[in-house]
N, C-alpha and C positions, 0 to 999 in steps of 0.2 A: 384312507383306512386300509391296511393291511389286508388282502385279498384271503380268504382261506386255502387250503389244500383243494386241486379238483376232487369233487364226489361224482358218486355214481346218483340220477335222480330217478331209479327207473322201480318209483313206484304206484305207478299206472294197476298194472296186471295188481296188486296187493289191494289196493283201495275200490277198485272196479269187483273184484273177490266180495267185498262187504258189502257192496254200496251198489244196488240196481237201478240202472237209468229210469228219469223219465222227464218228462216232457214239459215245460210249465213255460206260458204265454210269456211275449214280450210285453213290458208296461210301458214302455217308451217308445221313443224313436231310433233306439238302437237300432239297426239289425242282430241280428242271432249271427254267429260266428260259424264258422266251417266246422262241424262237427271233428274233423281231423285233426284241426289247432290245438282242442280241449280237451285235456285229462278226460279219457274213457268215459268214468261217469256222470258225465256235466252232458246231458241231451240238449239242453238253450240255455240262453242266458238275457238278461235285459238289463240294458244302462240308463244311465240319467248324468248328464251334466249341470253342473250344479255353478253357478257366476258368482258366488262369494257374496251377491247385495242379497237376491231374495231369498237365496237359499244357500246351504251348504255344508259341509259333510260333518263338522263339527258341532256346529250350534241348529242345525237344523231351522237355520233362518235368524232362529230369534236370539243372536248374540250372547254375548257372555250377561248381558243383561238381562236379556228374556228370560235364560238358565235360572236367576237367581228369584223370578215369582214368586210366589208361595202357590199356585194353583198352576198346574198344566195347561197348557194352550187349548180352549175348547175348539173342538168341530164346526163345522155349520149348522151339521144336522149331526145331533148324535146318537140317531136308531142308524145313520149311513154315512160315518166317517170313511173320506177317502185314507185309501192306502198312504198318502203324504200326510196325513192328519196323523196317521196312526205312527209314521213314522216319527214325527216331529216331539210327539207324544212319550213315546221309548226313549229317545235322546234325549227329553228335556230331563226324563225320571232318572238317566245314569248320569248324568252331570251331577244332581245332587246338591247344587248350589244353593236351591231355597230354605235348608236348613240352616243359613246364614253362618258368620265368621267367627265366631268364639269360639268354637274348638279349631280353629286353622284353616277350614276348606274354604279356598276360595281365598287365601293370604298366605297362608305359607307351602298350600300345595292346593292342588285341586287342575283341573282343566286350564284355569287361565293363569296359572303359575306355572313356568318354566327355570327348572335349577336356580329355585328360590327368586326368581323375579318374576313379576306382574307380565303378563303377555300384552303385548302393545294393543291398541285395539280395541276391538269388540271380539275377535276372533273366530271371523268365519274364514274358513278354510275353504278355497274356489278347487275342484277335481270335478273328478269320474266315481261314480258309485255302480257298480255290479251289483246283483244281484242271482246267485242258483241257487238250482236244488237238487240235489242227488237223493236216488231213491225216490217211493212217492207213497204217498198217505203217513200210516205208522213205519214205516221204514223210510220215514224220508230224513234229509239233514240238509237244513239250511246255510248259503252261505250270504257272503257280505263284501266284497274287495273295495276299497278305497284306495285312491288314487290320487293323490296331491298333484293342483297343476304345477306348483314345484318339485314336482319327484326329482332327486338330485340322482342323474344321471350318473354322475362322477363316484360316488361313495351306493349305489344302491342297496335299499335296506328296505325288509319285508318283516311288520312285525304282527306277529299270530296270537289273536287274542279272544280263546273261546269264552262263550259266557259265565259265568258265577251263578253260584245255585242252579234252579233249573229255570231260568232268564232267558228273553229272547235275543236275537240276534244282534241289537243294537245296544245289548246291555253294557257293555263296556266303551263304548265309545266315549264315557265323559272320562274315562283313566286311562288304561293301557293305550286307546284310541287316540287321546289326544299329547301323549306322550311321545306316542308314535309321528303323528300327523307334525305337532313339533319339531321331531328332527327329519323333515320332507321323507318320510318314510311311505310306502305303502300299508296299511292296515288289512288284514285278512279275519274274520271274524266268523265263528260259528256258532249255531246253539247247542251240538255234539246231539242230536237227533232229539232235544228236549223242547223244551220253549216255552210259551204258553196254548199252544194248542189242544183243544178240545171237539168233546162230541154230547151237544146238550140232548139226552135221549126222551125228554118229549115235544120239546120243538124240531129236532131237527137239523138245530142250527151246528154248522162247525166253521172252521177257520181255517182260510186260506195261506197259503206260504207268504201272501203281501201281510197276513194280517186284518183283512176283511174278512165278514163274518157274510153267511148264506145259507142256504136249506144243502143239506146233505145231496139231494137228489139232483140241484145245478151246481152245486162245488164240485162235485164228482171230482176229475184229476188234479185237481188246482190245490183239495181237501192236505191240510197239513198231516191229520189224522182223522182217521174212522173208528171209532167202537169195536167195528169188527161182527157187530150181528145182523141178523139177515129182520127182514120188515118184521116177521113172525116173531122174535127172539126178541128185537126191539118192543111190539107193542105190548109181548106178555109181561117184560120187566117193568115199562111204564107202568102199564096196570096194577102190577104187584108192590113198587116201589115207585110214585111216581115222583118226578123233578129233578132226576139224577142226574148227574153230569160224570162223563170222564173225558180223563184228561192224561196227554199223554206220556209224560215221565212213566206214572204209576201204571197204566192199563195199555200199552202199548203191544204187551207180551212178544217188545223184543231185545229188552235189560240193556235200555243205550248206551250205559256206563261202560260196556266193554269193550267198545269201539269207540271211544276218548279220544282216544290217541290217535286214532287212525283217520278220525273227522278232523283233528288239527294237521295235520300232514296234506290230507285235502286241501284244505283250505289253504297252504300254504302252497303245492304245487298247482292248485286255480290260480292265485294271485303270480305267479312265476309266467305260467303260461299266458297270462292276459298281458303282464308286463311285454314279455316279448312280442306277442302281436301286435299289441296297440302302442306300444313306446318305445320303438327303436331306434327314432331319428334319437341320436345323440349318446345310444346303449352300447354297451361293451362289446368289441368285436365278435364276442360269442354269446352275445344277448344276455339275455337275464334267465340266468342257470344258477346251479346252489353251488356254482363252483366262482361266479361273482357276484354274488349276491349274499349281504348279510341277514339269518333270518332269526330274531328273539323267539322262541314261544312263551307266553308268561298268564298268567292269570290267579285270579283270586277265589279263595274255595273250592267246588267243585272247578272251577276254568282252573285254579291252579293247582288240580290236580289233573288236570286233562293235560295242562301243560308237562308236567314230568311226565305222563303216560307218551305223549309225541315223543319224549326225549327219549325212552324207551323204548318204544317203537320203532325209532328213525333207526336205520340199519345201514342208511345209503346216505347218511350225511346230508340230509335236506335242512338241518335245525344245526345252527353255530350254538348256541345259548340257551337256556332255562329260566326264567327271573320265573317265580311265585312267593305269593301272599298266602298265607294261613291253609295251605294246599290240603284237600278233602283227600284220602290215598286210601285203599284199604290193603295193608304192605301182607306181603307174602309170609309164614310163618319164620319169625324169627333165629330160631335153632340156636338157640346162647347165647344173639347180642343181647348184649343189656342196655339199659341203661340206668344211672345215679344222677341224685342231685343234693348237692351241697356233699357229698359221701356218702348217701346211703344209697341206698338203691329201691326205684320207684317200685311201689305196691303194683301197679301193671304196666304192662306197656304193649303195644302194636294191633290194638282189639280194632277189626271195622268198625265203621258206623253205624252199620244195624244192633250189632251187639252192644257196644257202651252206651247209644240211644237207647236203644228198647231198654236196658238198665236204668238208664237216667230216667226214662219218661215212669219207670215203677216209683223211685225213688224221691224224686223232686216233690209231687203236692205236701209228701211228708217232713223232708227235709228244708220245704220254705217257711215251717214254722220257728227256724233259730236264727229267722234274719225281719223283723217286724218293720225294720226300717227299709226294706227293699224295695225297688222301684216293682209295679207289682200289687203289694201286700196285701193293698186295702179291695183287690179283688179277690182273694186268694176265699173261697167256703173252707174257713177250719174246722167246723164239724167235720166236711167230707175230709178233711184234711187230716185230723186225728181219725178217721177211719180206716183212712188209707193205712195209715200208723201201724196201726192192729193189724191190716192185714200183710204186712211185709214180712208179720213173725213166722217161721217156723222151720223149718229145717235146709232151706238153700242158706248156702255159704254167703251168697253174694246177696243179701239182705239182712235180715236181722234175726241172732239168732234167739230160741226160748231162753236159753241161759241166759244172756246180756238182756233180751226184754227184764225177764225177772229180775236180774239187778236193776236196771234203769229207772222200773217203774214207769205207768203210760206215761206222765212227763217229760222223760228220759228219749222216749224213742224218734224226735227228730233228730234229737245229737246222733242218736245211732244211724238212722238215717241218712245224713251227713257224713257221718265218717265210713261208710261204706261206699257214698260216692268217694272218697278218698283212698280207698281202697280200690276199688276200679277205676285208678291212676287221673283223676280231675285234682286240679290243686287244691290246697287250702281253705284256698282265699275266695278260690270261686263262688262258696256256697252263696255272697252276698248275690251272685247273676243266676243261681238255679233256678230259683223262680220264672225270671224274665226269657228265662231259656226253657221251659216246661214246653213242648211241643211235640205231642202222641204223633201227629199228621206226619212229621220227618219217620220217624221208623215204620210207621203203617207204610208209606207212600214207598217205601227201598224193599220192603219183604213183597210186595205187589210186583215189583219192579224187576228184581232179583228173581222172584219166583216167576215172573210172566205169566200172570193171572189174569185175566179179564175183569172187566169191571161186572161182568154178572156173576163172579163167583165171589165176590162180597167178602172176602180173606177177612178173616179174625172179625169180622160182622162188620166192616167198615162202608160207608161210602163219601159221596160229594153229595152238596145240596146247597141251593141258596137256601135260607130260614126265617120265617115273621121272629117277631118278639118274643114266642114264647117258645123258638128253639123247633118250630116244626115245618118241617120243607114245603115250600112253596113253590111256584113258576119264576124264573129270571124276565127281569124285565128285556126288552129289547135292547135298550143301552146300553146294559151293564154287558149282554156279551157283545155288544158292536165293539166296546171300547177296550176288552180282554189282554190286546195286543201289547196295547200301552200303562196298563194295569194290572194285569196278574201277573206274580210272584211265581208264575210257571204250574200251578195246581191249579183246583177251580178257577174259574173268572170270580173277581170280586165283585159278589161280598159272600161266595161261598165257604163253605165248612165242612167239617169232617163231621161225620155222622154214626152215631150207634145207631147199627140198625136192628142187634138185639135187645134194647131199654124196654123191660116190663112196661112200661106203659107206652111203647110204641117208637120207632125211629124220630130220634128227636138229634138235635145237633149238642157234639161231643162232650161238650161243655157243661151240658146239661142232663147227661147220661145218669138212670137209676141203677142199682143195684136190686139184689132179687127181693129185697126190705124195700124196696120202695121209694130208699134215702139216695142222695146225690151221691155216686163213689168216682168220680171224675171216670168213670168205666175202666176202672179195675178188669173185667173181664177183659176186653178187648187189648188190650196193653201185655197183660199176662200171656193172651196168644201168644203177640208179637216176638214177645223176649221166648217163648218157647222154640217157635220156631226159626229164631234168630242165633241161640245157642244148641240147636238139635236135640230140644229135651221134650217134644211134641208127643203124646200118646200116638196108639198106631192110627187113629180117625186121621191127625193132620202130618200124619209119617211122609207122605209123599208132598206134600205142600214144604212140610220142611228140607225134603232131599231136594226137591227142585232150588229152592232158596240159597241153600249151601254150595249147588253146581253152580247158578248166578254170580255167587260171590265172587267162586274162586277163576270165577274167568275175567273179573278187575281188578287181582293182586297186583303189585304193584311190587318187583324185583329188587331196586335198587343200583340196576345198570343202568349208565346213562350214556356205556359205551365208549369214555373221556369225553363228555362235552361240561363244559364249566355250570354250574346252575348258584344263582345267589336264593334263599330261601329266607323269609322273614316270616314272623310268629310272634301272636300274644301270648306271655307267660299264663294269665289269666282267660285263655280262647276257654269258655265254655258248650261250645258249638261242635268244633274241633280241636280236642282236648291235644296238648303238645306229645303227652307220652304217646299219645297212638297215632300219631301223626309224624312230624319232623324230626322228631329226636329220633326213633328208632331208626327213621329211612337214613339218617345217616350213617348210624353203622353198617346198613344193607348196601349204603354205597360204596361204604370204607373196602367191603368186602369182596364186593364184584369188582371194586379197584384194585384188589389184593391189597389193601392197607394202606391205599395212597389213595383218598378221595378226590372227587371233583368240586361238591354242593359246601358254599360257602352256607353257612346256617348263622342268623341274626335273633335272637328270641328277647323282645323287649319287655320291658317289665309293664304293671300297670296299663296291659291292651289286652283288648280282648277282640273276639269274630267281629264285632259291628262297632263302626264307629260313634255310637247314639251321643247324642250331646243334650239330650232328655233327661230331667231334674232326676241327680240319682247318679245319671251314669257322668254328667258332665263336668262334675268337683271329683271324681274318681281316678280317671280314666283319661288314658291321653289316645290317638289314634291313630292306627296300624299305617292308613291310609298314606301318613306322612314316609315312614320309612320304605313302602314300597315303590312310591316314587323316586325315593334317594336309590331304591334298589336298581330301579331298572337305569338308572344314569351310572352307579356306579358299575354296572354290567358291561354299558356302552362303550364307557372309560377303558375298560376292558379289553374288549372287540376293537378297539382304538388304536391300542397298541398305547394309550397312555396310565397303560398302569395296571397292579395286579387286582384281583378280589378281596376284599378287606380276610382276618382270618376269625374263623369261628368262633363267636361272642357273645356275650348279653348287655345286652344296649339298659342304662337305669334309668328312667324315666322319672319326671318330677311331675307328680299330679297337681289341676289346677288350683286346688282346695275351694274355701269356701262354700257357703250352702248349697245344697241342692237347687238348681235352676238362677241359680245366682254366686257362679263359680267363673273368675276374671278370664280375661283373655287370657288363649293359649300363647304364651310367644316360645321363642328360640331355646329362651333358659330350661322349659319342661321338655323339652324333647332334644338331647345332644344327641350329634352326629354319630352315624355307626363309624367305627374308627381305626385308622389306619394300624394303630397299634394300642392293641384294648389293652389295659392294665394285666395283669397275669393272675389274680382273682377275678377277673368277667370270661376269659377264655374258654372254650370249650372245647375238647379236646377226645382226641379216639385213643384209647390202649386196649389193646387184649378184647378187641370186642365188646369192649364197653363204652358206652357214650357217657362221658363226664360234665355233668351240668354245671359250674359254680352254685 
């Protein structure tokens, strides 16, 4: 492999700047390394050797076969799963393989597929697993280093792969990790200061950096995060609200998303620096430096938008490459790129996620009454749903207006509905996934985040709770938070919820939320905050909740420089999660531009994919998955960095969906999903002129 250019890696003093040491136990038999060895902010570290039979970095013991369960590996005891339990648990859950092989995972990509072949084995992978943490409580940031005991000395490669959404640190180990680990590469992995760390505020309990759970007052340093209020402040909110939980994306108040970039950079100059300590017999005369050493950053949603934020970040050439999946961005304002698709030019383009969310979450109950056949549907309350209806009318532009009500007539105004999310740049087609994509908790959880709010000021009346049956907070069981690590989605430990805790008839969970009648409005109120303060249209009571919000935002814009490093980018046409106009399409023209005209970001937009690969009756005769092309991505990336070949040229890949019935939709094979391609026909092309991004 072609050596890159020497870089400079001297970003120590920049990441030590963000990121305050501290201290956290050995869990093994490692020793702790010479403070002097490790990157500034790394105070200890702990290892574990892993022998490939009982255990290992990939399958976490239990084979490509264990992977493919349908139920996670239980505990011993699960009020007191060990740290290895817990881990074994997060691996099983990112592999993903128990969702079986009709839509391809697990046959034509997944973990134990390798460039389309089956991986020999069972595939466990024998290394070294690291474990830091930089920072401590709510300023802390997880890491992960893996080590293959074949790290190929000869060709060294170091691939960075923070987590997706807000997942813990072992979340990508069944993808980018095992893509990586396949080509004897080193893995570096972070959760960019999110994960599922909490602070259950009447037990007590919170979560350690392993992922064990414990009383506030013996986790003390070890605490992944703390609430942040004092015994007093604690017991008054139980009292007032009791069974609340937070958690630390939302209630951290310290808006992790802006340091993205700079927690993959870490993680990448840990994994550098361990490299060179611990594996030198056989290392490049000048050790393992970014000047021999190849390093991908890549990851999917939020990871891959951490991923281009490294690549912007990196100033000193510590990142060769870019590969991301369906990348979360919130891009810097545009100032004239456009973009068009088929020739005309899209209704929006480059809005953050707090803003087209908080839109969407107004929009959606109303807009899923002109899809009855949606996955979904048969839950959907149309009453509250034609309520919602009504109240979208009136004079914002970005709803529905009294004129168009008046012609529509109340029948009329889901289609109105609908095509206003078409007008706030969602495609078409998507309206059949709005439903399935209705989710208030994502924009509550980013304006909390953004704004750095505590969890006792209850932003736009929101909290966490676990709920009995009829929607009213109760206490967590013990298990449910032991087991947090390897089950929460990064918000509550499950099986909590978002909560109106303005609902006339008292804080009930969100779902179940009144209006000031009495009737279910899926809490209208609460939503309408968000989107206020998401667009700065907040009266003066929430003026400063929304200027705080807005300074949040604009410190995880996202430029469009990647400085010349090459990045391949893939996307569903259909992402209703992370819609393409405010996502990838624009960034390329923010690339085209910080290139003066000459981009780097190869952009792949598949047709028929969307954010999640569900193969859930509904989505699996639709829908083909992302999953498949971002593995082609990161090989044809490698190809790349190889020296055997260029980046394919910017494209739309058309996908042939599986058909047949819902839940009864054939296998995927090879024919539904063609190759992104060396040379796309010249109607799939996609192409920059004048500032405009040209979609076929």
């Amino acid at each position: 492999m072609p050596r890159p250019v020497r870089r400079s890696a001297a970003l120590a003093p920049l990441l030590a700047a963000a990121l305050t040491a501290a201290l956290v136990p050995a869990a093994t038999a490692a020793p702790a390394a010479p403070r002097a060895e490790l990157p500034s902010y790394i105070s200890a570290l702990s290892s574990v050797r892993y022998d490939g039979v009982g255990d290992d970095l990939l399958t976490a013991g239990l084979g490509f076969s264990g992977l493919r369960a349908a139920t996670p590996p239980a505990p011993a005891d699960p009020d007191r799963p060990t740290a290895a339990e817990l881990r074994r648990q997060a691996i099983w859950a990112s592999a993903g393989l128990s969702a079986g092989s009709g839509g391809g995972l697990g046959r034509l990509y997944g973990p134990n597929v390798d460039r389309g072949r089956p991986v020999p084995g069972d595939g466990k992978v024998a290394g070294v697993e690291y474990r830091a943490v930089a920072g401590s409580g709510s300023h802390s940031v997880s890491f992960v280093v893996q080590v293959p005991d074949d790290f190929d000395r000869d060709r060294p490669c170091v691939v960075a792969a923070p987590a997706s959404g807000l997942g813990g640190v072992y979340n990508m180990v069944g993808t980018a990790g095992a893509w990586g680990l396949h080509r004897r590469c080193a893995v570096a992995y972070t959760d960019k200061g999110m994960g599922p760390a909490f602070d259950d505020l009447h037990s007590g309990t919170v979560m350690a950096h392993d992922g064990t759970t414990g009383p506030r007052t013996q986790t003390a340093d070890r605490a992944a995060f703390d609430a942040g209020l004092s015994d007093d402040e604690r017991a008054r909110f139980d009292a007032e609200r009791p069974y609340r939980v937070a958690y630390k994306m939302a209630h951290a108040k310290t808006n992790p998303q802006a340091t993205w970039g700079r927690d993959v950079l870490g993680s990448v100059e840990l994994a550098l620096a361990l490299l060179d300590r611990d594996w030198r017999q056989g290392a490049p005369r000048a050790g393992y430096t970014p000047a021999t050493t190849t390093v991908i950053a890549t990851g999917v949603s939020n990871g891959g938008g951490a991923a281009v934020a490294a690549g912007e970040d990196d100033r000193g050439g510590l990142i060769d490459a870019v590969v991301a999946s369906e990348p979360q961005m919130n891009l810097a304002p545009l100032n004239g790129i456009r973009v068009t698709q088929g020739g005309r030019a899209v209704p929006a383009a480059g809005l953050p996620l707090i803003r087209y969310g908080s839109l969407a979450s107004l929009l959606q109950p109303c807009a899923a009454l002109t899809e009855p056949t949606a996955p979904g549907y048969s839950s959907l309350d149309t009453a509250a749903a034609h309520r919602r209806c009504a109240a979208l009318v009136g004079d914002d532009p970005r709803l529905i207006s009294r004129r168009d009500a008046k012609r529509a007539g109340p029948d009329g105004l889901p289609r109105l509905a609908q095509e206003a999310l078409v007008r706030a740049g969602y495609q078409p087609q998507s309206s059949y996934l709005q439903l399935a994509h209705y989710d208030p908790q994502t924009p509550a959880s980013y304006a909390m985040s953004f704004a750095r709010a505590s969890v006792a000021d209850s932003l736009c009346g929101y909290g966490w709770a676990r709920t009995d049956a009829s929607g009213t907070p109760v206490p967590y069981r013990t298990a449910e938070l032991a087991a947090a690590f390897g089950t929460s989605s990064g918000r509550a430990p499950a099986p909590g919820v978002l909560i109106d805790e303005n609902s006339p008839g008292g804080p009930v969970a969100d779902a179940r939320s009144q209006g000031p009648d009495g009737r279910h409005d899926y809490n209208l109120r609460g939503e309408s905050c968000v989107y206020r303060l998401a667009f700065n249209k907040a009266p003066r009571a929430e003026g400063e909740w929304a200027a705080r919000l807005a300074e949040g935002l604009d410190a995880t814009r996202r430029t469009g420089d990647l400085h010349g490093k090459p990045a391949l980018i893939v996307h569903g046409r259909d992402d209703t999660r992370v819609p393409v106009n405010h996502s990838t399409r624009p960034y390329l023209g923010l690339n085209s531009r910080a290139q003066h005209g000459v981009g780097t970001v190869a952009y792949v937009e598949v047709t028929n994919a969307h954010h999640f690969d569900s193969t859930a009756p509904g989505f699996d005769n639709r829908y083909v998955p992302l999953g498949y092309y971002y593995q082609q991505a990161l090989d044809l990336m490698w190809q790349r960095l190889d020296g055997r070949g260029q980046l394919p040229p910017s494209q739309v890949v058309r996908t042939v969906p599986r058909g047949g019935e819902p839940g009864h939709a054939p296998e995927l094979t090879p024919a539904n999903v063609p190759d992104i391609a060396d040379r796309p026909a010249a109607g799939d092309r996609v192409r920059i002129t004048d500032e405009t991004v040209r979609i076929p």
